[in-house]
N, CA, C and O atoms as CSV, one atom per row, in Angstrom:
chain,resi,resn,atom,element,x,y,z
A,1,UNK,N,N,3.801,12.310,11.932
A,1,UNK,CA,C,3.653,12.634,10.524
A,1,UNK,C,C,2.246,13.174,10.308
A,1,UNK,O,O,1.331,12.451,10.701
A,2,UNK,N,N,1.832,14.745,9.540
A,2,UNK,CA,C,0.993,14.689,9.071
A,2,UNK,C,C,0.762,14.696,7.805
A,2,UNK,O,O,1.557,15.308,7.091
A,3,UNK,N,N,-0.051,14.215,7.379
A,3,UNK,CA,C,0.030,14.000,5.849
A,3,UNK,C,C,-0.830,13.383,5.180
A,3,UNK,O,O,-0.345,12.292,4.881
A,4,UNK,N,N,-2.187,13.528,4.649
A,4,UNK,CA,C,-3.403,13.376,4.067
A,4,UNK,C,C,-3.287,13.168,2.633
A,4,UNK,O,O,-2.914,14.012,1.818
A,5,UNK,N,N,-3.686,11.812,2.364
A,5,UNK,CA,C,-3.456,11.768,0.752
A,5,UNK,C,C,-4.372,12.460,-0.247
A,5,UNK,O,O,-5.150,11.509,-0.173
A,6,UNK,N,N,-4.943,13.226,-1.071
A,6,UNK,CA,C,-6.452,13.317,-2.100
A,6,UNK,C,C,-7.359,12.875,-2.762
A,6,UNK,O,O,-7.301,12.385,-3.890
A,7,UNK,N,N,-8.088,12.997,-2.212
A,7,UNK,CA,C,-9.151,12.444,-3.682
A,7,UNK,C,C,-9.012,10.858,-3.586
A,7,UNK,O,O,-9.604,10.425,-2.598
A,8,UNK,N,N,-8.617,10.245,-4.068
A,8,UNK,CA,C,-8.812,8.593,-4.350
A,8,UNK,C,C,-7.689,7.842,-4.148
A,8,UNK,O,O,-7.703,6.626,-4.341
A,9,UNK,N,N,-6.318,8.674,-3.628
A,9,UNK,CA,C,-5.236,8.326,-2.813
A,9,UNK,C,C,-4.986,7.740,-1.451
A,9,UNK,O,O,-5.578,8.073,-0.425
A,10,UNK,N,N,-4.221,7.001,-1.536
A,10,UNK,CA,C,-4.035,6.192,-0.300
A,10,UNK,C,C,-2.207,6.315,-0.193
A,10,UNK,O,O,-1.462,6.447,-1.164
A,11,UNK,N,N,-1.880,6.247,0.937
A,11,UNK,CA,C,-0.628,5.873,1.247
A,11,UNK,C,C,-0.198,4.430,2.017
A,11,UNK,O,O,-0.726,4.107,3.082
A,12,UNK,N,N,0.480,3.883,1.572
A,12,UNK,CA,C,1.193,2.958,1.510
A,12,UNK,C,C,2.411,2.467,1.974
A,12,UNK,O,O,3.411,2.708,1.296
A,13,UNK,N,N,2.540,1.671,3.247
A,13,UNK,CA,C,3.807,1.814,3.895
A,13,UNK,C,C,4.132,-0.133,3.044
A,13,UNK,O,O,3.293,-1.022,3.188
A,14,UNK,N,N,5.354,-0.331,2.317
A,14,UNK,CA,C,5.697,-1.866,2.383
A,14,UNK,C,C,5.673,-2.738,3.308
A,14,UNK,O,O,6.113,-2.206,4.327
A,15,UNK,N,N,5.368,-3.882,3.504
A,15,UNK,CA,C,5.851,-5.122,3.887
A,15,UNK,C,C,6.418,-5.848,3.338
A,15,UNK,O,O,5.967,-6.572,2.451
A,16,UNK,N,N,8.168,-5.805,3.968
A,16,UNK,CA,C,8.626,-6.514,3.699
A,16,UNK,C,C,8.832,-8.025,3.159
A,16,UNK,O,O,8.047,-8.536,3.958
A,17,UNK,N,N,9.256,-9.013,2.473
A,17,UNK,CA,C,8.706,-10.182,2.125
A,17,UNK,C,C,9.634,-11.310,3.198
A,17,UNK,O,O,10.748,-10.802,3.330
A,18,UNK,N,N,9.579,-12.225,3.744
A,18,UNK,CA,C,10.291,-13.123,4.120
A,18,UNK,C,C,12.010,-13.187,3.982
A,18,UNK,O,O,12.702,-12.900,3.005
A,19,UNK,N,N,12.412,-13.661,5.301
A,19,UNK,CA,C,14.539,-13.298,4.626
A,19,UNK,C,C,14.417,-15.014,4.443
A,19,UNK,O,O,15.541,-15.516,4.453
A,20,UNK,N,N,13.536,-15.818,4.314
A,20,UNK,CA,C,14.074,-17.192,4.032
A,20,UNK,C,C,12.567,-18.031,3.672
A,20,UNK,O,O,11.469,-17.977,4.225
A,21,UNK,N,N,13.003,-18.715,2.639
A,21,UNK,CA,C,12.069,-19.941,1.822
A,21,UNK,C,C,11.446,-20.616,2.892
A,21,UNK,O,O,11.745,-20.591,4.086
A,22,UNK,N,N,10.222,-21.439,2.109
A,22,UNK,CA,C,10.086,-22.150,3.202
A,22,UNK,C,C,11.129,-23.401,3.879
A,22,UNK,O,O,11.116,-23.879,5.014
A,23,UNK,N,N,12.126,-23.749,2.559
A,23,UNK,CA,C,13.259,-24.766,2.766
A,23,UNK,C,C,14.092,-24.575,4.207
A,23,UNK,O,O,14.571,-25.413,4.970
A,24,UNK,N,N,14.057,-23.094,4.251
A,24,UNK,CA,C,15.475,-22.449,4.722
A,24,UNK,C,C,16.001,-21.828,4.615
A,24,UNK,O,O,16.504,-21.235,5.569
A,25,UNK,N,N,16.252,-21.534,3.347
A,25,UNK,CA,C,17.181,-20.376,2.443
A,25,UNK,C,C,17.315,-19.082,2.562
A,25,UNK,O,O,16.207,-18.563,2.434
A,26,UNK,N,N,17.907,-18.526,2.693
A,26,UNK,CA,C,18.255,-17.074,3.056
A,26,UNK,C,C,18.396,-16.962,1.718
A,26,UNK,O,O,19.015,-17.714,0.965
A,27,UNK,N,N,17.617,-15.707,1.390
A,27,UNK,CA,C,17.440,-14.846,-0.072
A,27,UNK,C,C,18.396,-14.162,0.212
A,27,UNK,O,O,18.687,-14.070,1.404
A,28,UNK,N,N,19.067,-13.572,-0.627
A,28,UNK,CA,C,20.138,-12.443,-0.332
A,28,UNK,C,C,19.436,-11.177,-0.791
A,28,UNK,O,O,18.320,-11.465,-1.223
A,29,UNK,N,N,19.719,-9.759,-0.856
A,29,UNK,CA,C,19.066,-8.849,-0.610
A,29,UNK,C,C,18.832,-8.382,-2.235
A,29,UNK,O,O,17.859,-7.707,-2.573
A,30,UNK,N,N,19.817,-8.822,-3.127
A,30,UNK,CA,C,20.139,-8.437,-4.526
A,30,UNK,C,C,19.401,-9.311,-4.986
A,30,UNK,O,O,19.221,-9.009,-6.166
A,31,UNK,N,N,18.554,-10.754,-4.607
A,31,UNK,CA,C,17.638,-11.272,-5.366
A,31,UNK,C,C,16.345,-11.101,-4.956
A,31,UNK,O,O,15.594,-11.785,-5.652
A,32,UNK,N,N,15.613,-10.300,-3.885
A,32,UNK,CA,C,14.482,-10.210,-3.555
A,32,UNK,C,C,14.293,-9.003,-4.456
A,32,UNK,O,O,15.010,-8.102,-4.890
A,33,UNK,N,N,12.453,-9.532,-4.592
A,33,UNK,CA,C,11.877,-8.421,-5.208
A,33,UNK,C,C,10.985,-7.356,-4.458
A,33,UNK,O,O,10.602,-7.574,-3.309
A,34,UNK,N,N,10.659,-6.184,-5.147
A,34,UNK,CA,C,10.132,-5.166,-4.018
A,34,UNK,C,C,9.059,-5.831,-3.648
A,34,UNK,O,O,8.682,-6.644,-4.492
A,35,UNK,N,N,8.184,-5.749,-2.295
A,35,UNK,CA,C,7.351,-6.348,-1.451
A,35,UNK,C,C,6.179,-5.555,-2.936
A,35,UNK,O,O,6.424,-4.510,-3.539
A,36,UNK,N,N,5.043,-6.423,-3.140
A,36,UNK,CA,C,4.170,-6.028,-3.185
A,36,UNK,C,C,2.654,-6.007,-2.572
A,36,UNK,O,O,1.534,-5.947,-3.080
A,37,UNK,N,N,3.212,-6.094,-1.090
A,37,UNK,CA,C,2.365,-6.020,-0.153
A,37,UNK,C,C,2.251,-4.771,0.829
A,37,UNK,O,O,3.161,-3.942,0.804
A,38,UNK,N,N,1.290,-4.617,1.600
A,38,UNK,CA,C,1.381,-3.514,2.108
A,38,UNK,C,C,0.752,-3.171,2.976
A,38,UNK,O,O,-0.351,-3.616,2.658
A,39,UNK,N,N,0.554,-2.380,4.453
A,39,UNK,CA,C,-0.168,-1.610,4.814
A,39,UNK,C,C,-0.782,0.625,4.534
A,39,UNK,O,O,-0.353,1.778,4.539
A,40,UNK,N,N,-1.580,0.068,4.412
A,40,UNK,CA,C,-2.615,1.392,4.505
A,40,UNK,C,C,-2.654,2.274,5.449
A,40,UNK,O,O,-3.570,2.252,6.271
A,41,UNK,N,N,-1.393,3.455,5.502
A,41,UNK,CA,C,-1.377,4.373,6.381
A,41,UNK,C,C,-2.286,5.249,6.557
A,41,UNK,O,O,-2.570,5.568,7.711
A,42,UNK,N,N,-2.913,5.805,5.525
A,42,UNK,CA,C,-3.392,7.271,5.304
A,42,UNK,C,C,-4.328,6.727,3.608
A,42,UNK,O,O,-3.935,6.022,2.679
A,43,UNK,N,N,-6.047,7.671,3.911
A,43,UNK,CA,C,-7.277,7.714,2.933
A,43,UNK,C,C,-6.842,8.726,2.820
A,43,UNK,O,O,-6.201,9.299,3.701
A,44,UNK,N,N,-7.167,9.310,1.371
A,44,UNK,CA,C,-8.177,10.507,1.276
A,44,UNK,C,C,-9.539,10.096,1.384
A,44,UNK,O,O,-10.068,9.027,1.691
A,45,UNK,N,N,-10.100,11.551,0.954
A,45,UNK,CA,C,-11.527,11.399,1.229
A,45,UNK,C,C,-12.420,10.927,0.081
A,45,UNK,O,O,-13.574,10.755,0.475
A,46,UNK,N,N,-12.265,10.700,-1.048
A,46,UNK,CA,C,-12.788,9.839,-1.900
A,46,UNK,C,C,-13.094,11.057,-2.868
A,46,UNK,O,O,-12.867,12.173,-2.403
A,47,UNK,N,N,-13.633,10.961,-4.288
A,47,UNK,CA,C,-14.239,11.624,-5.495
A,47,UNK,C,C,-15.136,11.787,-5.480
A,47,UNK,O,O,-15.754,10.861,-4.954
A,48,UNK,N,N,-16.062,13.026,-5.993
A,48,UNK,CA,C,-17.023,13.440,-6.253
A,48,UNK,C,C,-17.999,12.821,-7.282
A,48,UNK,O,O,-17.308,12.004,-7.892
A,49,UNK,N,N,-18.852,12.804,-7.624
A,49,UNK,CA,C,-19.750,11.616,-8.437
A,49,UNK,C,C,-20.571,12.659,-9.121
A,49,UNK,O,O,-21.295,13.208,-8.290
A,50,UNK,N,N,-20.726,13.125,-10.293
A,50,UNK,CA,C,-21.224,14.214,-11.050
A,50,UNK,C,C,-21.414,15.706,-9.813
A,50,UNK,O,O,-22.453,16.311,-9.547
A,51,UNK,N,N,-20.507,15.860,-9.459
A,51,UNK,CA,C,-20.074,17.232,-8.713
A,51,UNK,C,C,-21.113,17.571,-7.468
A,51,UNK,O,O,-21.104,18.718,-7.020
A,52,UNK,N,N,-22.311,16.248,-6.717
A,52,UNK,CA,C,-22.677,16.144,-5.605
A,52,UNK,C,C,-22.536,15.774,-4.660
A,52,UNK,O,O,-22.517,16.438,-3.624
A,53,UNK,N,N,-22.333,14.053,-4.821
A,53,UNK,CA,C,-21.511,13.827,-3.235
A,53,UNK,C,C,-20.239,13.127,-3.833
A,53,UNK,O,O,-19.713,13.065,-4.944
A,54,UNK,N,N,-19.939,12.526,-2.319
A,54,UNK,CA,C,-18.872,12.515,-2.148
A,54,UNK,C,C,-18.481,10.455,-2.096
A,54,UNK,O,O,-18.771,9.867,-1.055
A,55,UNK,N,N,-17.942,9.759,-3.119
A,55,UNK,CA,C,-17.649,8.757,-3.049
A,55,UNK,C,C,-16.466,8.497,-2.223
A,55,UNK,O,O,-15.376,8.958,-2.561
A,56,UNK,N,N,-16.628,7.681,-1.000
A,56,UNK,CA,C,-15.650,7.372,-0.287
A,56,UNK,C,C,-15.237,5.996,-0.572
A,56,UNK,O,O,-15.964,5.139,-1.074
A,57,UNK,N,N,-13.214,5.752,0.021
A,57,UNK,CA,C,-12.825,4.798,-0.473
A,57,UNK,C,C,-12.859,3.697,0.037
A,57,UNK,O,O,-12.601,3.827,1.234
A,58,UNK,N,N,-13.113,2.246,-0.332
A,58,UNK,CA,C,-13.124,0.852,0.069
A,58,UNK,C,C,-11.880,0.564,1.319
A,58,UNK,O,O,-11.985,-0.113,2.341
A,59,UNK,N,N,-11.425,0.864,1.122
A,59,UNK,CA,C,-10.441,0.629,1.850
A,59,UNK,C,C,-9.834,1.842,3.485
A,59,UNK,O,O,-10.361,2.924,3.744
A,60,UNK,N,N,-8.974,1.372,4.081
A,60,UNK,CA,C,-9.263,2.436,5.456
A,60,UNK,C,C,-7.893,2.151,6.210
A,60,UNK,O,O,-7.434,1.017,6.071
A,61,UNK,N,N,-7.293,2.928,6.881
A,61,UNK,CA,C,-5.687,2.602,7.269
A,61,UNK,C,C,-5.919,1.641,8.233
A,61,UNK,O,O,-6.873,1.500,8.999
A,62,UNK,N,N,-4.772,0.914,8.064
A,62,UNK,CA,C,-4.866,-0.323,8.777
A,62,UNK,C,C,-4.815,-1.758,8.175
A,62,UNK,O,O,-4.440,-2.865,8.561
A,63,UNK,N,N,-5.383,-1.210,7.017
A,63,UNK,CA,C,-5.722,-2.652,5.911
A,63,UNK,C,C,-4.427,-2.992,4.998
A,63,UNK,O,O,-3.675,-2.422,4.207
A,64,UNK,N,N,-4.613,-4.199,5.555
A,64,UNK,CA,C,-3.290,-5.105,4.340
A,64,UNK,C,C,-3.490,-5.198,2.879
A,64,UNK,O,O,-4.361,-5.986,2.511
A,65,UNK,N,N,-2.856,-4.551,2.001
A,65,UNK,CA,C,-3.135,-4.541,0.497
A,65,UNK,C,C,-1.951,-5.542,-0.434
A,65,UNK,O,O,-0.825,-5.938,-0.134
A,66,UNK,N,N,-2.699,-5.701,-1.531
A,66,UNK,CA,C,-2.098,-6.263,-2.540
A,66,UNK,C,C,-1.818,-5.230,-3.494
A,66,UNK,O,O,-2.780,-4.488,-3.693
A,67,UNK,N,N,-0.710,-4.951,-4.181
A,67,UNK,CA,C,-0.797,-3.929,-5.405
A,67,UNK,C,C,0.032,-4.609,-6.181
A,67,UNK,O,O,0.725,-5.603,-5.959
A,68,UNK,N,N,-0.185,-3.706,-7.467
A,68,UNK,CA,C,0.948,-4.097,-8.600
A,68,UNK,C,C,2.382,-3.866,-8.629
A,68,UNK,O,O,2.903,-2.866,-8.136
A,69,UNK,N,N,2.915,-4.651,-9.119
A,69,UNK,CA,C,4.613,-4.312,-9.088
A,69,UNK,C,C,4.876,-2.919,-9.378
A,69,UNK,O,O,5.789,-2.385,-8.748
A,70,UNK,N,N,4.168,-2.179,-10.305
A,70,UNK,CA,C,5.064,-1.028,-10.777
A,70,UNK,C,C,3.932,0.129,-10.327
A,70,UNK,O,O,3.739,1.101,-11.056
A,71,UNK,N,N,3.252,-0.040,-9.158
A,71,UNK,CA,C,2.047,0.609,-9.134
A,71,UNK,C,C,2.606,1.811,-8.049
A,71,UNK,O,O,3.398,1.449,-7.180
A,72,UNK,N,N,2.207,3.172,-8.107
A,72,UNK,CA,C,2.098,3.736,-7.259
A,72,UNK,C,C,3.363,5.272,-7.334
A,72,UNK,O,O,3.932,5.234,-8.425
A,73,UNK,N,N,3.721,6.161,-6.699
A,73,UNK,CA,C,5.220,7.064,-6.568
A,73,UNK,C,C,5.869,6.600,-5.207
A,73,UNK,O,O,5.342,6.716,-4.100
A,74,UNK,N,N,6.862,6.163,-5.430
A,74,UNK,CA,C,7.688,6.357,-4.174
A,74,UNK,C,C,7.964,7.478,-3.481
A,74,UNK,O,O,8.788,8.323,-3.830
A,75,UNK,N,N,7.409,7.507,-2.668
A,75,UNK,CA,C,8.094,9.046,-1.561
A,75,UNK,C,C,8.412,8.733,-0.382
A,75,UNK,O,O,8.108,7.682,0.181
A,76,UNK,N,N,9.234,9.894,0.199
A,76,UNK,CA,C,9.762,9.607,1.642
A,76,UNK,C,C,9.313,10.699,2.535
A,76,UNK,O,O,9.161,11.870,2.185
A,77,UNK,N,N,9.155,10.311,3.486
A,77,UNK,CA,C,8.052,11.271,4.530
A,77,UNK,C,C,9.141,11.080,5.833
A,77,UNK,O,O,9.493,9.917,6.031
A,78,UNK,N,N,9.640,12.011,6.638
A,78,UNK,CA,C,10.060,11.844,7.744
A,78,UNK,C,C,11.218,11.059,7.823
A,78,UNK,O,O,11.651,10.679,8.911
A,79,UNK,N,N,11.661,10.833,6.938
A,79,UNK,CA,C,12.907,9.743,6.250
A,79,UNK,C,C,12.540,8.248,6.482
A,79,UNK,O,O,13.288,7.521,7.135
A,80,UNK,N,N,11.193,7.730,5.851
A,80,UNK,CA,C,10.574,6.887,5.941
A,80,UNK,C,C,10.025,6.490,4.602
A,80,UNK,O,O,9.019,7.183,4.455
A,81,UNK,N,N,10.215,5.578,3.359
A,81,UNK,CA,C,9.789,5.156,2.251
A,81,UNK,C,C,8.030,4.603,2.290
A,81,UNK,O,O,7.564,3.511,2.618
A,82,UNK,N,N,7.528,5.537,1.935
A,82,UNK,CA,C,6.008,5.114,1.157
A,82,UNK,C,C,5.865,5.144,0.170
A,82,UNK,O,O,6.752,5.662,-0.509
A,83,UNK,N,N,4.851,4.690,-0.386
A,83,UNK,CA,C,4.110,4.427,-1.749
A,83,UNK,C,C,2.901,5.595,-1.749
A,83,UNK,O,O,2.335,5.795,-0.675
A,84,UNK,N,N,2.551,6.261,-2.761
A,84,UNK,CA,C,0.983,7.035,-3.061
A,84,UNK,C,C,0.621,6.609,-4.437
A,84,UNK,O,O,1.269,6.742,-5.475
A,85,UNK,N,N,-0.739,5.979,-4.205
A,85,UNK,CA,C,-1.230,5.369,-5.512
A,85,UNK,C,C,-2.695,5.707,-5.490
A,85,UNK,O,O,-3.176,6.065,-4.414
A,86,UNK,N,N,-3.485,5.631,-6.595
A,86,UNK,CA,C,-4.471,5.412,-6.427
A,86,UNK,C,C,-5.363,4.309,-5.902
A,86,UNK,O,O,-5.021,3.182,-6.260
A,87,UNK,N,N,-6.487,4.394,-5.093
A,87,UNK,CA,C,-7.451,3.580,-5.075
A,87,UNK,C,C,-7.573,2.191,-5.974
A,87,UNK,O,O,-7.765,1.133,-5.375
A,88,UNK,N,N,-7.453,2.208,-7.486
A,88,UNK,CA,C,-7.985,1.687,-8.215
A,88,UNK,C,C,-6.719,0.728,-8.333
A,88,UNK,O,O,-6.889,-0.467,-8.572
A,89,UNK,N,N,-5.258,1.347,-8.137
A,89,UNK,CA,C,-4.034,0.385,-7.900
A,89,UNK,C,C,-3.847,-1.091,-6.929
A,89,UNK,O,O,-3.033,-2.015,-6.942
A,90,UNK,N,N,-5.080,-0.750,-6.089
A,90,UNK,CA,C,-5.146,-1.719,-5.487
A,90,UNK,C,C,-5.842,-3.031,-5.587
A,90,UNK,O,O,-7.050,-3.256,-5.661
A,91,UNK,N,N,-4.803,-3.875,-5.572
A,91,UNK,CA,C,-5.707,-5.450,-6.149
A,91,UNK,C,C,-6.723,-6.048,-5.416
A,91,UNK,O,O,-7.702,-6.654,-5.850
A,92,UNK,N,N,-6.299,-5.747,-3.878
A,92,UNK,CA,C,-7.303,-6.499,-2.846
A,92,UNK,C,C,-6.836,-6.259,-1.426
A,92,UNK,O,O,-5.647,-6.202,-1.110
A,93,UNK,N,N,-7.654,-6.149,-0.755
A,93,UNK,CA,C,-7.161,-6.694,0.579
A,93,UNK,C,C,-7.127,-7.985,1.220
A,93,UNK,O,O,-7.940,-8.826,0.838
A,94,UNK,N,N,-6.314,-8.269,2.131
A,94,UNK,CA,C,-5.534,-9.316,2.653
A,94,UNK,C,C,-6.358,-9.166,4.174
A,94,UNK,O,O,-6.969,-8.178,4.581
A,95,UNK,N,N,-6.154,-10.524,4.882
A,95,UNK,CA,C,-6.390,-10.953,5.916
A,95,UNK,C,C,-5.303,-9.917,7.005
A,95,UNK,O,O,-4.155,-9.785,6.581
A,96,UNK,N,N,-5.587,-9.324,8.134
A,96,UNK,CA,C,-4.201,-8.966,8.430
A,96,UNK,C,C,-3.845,-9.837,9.582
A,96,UNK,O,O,-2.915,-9.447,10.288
A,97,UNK,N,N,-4.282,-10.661,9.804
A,97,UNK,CA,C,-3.590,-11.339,10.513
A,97,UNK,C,C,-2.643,-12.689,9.836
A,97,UNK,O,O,-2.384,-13.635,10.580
A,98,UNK,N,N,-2.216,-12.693,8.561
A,98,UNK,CA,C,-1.550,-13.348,7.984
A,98,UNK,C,C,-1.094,-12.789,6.853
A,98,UNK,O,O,-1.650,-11.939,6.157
A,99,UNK,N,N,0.481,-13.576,6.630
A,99,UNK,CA,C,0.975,-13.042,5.704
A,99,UNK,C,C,1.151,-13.887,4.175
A,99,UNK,O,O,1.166,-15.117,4.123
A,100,UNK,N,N,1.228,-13.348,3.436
A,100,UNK,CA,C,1.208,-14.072,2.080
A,100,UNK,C,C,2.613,-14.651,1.746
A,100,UNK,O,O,2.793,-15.268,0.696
């Protein structure tokens, strides 16, 4: 895939959430909600700061994110579902060696 997000864009691949509680329980597919977790495929290169340099973004592919439920466009790349949101959509980053 090539494919470079702009300006203060990031792309966004989901992580999935757990198929079972901590009880046991198998969620069925019609009651889970969309993951709002994520890895960080693809930066742009960040915004300009009164039209001299160049602000680059906090974040860098690879990194586990938190976002908002309704945050971001869904698109499909290669017949593959991502997210493109802004920078500022993002709540935080996550440990990546654990999951929430």
């Amino acid at each position: 895939m090539t494919f470079r997000p702009l300006h203060d864009r990031v792309l966004v691949r989901r992580i999935d959430e757990r198929e079972k509680t901590a009880g046991g329980v198998i969620i069925p597919d019609t009651a889970k909600e969309k993951p709002m977790e994520g890895e960080i495929i693809a930066v742009g290169k960040g915004v300009y700061a009164d039209y001299k340099e160049r602000i680059p973004l906090d974040v860098k592919p690879g990194d586990r994110i938190l976002f908002g439920k309704w945050s971001g466009s869904e698109v499909t790349i290669d017949g593959e579902e991502f997210l493109i949101m802004k920078e500022s959509d993002v709540l935080g980053v996550t440990d990546s060696n654990r999951t929430l």
